[in-house]
C-alpha positions as CSV (number, residue, x, y, z in Angstrom):
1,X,32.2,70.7,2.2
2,X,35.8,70.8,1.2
3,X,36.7,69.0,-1.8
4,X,40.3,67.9,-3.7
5,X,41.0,67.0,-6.6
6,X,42.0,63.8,-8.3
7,X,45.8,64.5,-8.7
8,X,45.5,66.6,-5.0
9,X,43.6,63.3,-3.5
10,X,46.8,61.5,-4.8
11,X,49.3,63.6,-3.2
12,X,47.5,63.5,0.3
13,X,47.6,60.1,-0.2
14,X,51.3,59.4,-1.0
15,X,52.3,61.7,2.3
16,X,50.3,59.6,4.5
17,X,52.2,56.2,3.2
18,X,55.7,58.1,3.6
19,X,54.3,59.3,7.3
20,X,53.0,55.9,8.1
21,X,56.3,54.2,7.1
22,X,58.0,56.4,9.2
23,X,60.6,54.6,12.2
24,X,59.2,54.8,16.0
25,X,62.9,53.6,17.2
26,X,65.4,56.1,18.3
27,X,67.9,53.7,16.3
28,X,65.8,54.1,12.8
29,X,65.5,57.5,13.6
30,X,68.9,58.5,13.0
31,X,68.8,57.1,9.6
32,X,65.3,58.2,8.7
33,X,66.3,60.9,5.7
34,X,68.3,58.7,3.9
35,X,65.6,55.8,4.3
36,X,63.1,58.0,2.2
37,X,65.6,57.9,-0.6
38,X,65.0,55.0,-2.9
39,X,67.6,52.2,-2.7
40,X,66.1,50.3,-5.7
41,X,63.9,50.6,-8.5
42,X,61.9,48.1,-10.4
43,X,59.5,47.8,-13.5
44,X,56.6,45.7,-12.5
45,X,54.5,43.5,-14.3
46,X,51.1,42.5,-12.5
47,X,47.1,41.4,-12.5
48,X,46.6,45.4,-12.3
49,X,48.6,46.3,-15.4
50,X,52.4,47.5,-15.6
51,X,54.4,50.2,-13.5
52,X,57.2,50.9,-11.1
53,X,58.0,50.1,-8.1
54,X,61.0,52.0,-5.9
55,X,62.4,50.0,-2.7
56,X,63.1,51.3,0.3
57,X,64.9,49.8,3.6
58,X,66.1,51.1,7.0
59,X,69.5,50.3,8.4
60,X,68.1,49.6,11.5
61,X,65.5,47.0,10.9
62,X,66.6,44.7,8.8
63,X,63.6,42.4,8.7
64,X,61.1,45.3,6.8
65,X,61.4,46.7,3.7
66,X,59.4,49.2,2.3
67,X,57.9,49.6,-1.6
68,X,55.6,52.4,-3.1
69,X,54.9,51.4,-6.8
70,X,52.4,52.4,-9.6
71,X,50.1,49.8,-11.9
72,X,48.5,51.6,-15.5
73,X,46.1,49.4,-17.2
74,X,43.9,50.1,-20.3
75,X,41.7,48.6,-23.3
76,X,39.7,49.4,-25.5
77,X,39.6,47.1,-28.3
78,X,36.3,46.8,-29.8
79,X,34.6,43.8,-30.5
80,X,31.7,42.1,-33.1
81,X,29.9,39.4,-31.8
82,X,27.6,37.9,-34.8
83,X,23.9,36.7,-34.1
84,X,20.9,34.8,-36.1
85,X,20.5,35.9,-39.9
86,X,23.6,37.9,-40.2
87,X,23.2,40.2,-37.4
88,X,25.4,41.3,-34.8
89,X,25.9,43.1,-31.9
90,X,29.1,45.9,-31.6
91,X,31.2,45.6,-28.4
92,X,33.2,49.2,-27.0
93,X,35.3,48.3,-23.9
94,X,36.4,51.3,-22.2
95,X,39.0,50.2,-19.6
96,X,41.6,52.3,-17.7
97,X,43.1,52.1,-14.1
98,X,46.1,54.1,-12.2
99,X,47.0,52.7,-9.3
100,X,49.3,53.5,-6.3
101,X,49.9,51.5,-3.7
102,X,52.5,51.8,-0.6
103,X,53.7,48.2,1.0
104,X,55.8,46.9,4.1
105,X,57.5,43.8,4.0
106,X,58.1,41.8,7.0
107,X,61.4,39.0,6.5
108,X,60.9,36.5,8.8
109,X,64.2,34.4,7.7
110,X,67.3,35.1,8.2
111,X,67.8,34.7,4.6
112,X,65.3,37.5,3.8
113,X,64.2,36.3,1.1
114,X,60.6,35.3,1.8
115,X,58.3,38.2,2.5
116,X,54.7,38.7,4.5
117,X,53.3,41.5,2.6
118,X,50.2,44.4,3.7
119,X,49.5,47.5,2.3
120,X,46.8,49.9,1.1
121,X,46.1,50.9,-2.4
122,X,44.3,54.0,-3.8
123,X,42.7,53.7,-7.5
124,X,43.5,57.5,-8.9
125,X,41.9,56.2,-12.1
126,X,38.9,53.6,-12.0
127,X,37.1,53.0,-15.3
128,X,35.1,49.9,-16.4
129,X,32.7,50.7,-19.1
130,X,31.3,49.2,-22.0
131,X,29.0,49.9,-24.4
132,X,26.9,48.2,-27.0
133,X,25.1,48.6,-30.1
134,X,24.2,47.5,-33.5
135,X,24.1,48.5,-37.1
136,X,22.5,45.6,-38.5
137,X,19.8,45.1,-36.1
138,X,18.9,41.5,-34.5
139,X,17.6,38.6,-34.9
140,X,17.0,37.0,-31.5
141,X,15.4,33.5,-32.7
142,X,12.8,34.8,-35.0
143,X,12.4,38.6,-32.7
144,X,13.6,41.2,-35.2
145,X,14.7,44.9,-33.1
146,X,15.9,47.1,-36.1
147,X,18.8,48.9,-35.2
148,X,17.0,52.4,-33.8
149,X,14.7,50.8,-31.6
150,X,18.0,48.7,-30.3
151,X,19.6,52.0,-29.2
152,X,22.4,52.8,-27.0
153,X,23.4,51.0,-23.9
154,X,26.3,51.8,-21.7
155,X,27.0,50.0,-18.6
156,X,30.0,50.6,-16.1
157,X,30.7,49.3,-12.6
158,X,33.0,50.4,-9.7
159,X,34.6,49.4,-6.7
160,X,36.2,51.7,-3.4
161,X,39.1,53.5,-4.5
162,X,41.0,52.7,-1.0
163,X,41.6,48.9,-1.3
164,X,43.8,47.3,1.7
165,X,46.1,44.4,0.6
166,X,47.4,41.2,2.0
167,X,49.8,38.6,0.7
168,X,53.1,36.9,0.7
169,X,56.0,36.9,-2.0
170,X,59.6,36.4,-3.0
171,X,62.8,38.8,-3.5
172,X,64.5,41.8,-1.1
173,X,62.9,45.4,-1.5
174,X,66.9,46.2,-1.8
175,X,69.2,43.4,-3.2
176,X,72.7,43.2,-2.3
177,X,73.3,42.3,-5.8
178,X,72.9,45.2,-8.7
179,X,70.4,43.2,-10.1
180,X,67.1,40.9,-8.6
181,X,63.6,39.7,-9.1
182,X,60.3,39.4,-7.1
183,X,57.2,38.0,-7.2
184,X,54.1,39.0,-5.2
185,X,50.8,37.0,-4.9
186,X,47.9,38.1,-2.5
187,X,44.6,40.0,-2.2
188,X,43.3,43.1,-1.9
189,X,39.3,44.4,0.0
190,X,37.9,46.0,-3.4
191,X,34.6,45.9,-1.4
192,X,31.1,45.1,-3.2
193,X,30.6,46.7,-6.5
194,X,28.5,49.7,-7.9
195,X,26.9,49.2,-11.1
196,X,25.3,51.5,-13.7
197,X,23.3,51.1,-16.5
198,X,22.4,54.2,-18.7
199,X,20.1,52.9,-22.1
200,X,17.6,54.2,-24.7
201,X,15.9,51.9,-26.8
202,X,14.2,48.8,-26.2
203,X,15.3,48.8,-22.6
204,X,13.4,50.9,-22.1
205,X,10.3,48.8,-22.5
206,X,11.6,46.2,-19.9
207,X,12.2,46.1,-15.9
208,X,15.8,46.0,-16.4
209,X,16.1,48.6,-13.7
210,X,14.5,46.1,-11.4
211,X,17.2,43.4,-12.3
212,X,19.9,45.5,-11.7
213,X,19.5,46.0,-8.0
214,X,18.7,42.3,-8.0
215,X,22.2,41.6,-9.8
216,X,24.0,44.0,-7.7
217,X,22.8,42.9,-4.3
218,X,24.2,39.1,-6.1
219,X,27.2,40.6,-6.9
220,X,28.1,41.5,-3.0
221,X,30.6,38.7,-2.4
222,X,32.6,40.0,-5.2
223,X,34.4,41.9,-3.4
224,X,38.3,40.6,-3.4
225,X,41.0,41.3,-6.0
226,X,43.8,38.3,-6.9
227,X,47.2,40.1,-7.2
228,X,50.4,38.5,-8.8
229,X,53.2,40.8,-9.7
230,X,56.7,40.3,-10.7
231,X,59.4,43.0,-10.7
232,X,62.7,43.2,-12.3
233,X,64.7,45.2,-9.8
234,X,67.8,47.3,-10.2
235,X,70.1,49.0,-7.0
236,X,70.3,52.3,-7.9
237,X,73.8,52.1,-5.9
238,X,77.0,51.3,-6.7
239,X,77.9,47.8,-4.8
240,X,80.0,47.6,-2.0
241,X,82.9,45.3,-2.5
């Protein structure tokens, strides 16, 4: 079996957008080189994080506009969450996500401002962990568990990497004016969720393996992704008086 790499996977990925996007027309086809250079450029803020975004449109067809952006997320601030007698119970969060995504915009309006948005998504970097422990050991309501029978737990879920995405938004892909803003709100197919539990301790003494197929066969229907996104967005071109 033949196998890539993360950053490999990535650039596969990215040519089959820019192929995808390419013009059927004989029309767009005469401008199809300088359609692959990006007319704008935009710092976006979203539910996935913050990134760029560069715009792209054909001469052509003026009622599609194209966008391939990135979305970085991470956190890891640890928590304390206090319990009976003085106890508590130490949070890690281990969260980080890379995401690239390629879009097409369809303007029904003359205007072309309003936007019918799909695309398809690829998480290069998909981490939700956290972990718990204590140093103080618990007091659950009169059960003591020192803190070496407690142990370590560390529990992480996932979703498919290739997440298609539907929605509607606001703004041109390339402005007329050196300066614009957009707003995107839709959803994308995560479909259902992967969990994993790895523990030592007094886990060990329950059927907590048990519950987690239970809770992940529960956890099916949670399977879509609200996106909002705005984007400050600068033409990379001098304007046209």
């Amino acid at each position: 079996m033949i196998t890539f790499s993360p950053i490999l996977r990535v650039i596969i990925l990215s040519l089959c957008l820019l192929v995808a996007f390419m013009p059927l027309n004989a029309n767009a086809l005469q401008d199809s080189v300088a359609s692959y250079i990006p007319k704008s450029l935009a710092i976006n803020l979203s539910s996935r994080g913050y990134g760029i975004e560069a715009g792209f449109k054909l001469k052509s067809i003026s009622y599609l506009g194209f966008r391939f952006n990135t979305n970085y997320f991470t956190f890891k601030k640890s928590y304390k969450i206090e319990m009976d007698k003085g106890t508590s119970v130490d949070i890690f969060p281990n969260i980080k996500t890379f995401v690239i995504s390629g879009l097409v915009d369809y303007y029904p309006f003359k205007k072309r401002i309003f936007r019918v948005t799909g695309g398809l998504s690829f998480d290069a970097i998909q981490n939700y962990q956290v972990a718990f422990n204590t140093s103080s050991g618990l007091n659950l309501g009169g059960l003591l568990i020192a803190s070496d029978d407690f142990g370590n737990i560390n529990f992480g879920m996932k979703w498919n990497a290739l997440r298609p995405y539907m929605g509607f938004g606001f703004g041109r892909a390339v402005m007329k004016k050196r300066f614009g803003f957009g707003f995107d709100m839709g959803i994308a197919y995560m479909g259902s969720p992967r969990l994993k539990l790895i523990y030592e301790g007094f886990l060990e003494t329950t059927t907590i393996d048990d519950e987690m197929n239970k809770i992940e066969a529960n956890m099916k229907g949670y399977s879509y992704y609200p996106y909002l996104s705005f984007q400050l967005r600068h033409n990379i071109y001098p304007i046209k008086k």
